[in-house]
C-alpha positions as CSV (number, residue, x, y, z in Angstrom):
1,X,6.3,5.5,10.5
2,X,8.1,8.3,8.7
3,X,6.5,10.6,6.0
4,X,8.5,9.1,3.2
5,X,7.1,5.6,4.1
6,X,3.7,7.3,5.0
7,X,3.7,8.7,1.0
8,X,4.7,5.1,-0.2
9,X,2.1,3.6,2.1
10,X,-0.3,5.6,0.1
11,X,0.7,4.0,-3.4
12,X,0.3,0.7,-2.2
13,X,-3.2,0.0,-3.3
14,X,-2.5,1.0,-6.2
15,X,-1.4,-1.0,-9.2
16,X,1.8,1.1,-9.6
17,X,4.7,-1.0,-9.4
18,X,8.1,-0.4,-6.9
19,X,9.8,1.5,-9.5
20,X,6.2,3.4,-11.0
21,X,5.7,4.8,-7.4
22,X,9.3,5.9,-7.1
23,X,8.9,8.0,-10.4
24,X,5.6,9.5,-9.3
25,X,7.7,10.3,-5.7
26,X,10.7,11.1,-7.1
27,X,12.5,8.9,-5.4
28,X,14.7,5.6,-6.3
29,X,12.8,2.2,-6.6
30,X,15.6,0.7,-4.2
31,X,14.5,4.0,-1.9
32,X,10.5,2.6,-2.4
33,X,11.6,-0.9,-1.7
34,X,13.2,-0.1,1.4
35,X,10.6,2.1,2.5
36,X,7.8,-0.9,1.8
37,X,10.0,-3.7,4.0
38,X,10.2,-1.3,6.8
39,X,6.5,-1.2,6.5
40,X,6.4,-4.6,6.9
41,X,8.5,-5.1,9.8
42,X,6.6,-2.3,11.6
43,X,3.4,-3.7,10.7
44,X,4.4,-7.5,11.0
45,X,3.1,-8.5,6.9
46,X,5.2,-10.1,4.6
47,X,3.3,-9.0,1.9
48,X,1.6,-5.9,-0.1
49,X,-1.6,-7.3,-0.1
50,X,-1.4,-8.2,3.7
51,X,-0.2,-4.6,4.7
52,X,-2.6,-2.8,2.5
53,X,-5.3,-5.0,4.8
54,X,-3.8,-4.2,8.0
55,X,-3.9,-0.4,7.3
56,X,-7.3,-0.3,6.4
57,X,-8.2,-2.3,9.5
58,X,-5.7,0.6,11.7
59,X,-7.5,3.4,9.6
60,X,-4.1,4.6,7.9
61,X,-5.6,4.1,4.4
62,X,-9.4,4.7,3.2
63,X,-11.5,1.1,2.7
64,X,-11.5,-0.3,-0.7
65,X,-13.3,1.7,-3.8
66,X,-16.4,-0.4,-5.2
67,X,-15.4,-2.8,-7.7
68,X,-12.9,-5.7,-8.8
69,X,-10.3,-5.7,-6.5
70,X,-6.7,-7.0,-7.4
71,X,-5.9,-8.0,-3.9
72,X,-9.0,-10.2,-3.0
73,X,-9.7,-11.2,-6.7
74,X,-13.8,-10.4,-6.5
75,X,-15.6,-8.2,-6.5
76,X,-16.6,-5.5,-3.2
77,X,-19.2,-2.7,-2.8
78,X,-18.6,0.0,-0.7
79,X,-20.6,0.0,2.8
80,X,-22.3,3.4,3.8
């Protein structure tokens, strides 16, 4: 992965959207779009909800905060 898709990888739990992410990056939404299918196809997902999953599991991206998540649509706590 290159830094540029390691910075949008970050945004993807978020609830930014493509082109939201690309203004906080200063970078083009077509420029965040690309950068999120070649995340995909390096991390076989076809989805943002699948690759923000299969980051966590690889230990790119910190687990889930406590509370509703968007992604799984219930609520999580946080394990210590």
């Amino acid at each position: 992965m290159s830094d540029s898709e390691l910075r949008v990888l970050r945004y993807l739990p978020t609830d930014l959207t493509a082109p939201e992410i690309g203004h906080e990056l200063s970078v083009s939404r077509n420029t965040v779009k690309t950068h999120m299918r070649n995340l995909y196809a390096e991390l076989g997902t076809l989805r943002r909800a699948e690759t923000v999953s299969r980051d966590r599991r690889l230990g790119l991206l910190a687990p889930p905060a406590t509370g509703f998540s968007r992604w799984t649509g219930s609520f999580s706590r946080s394990r210590r």
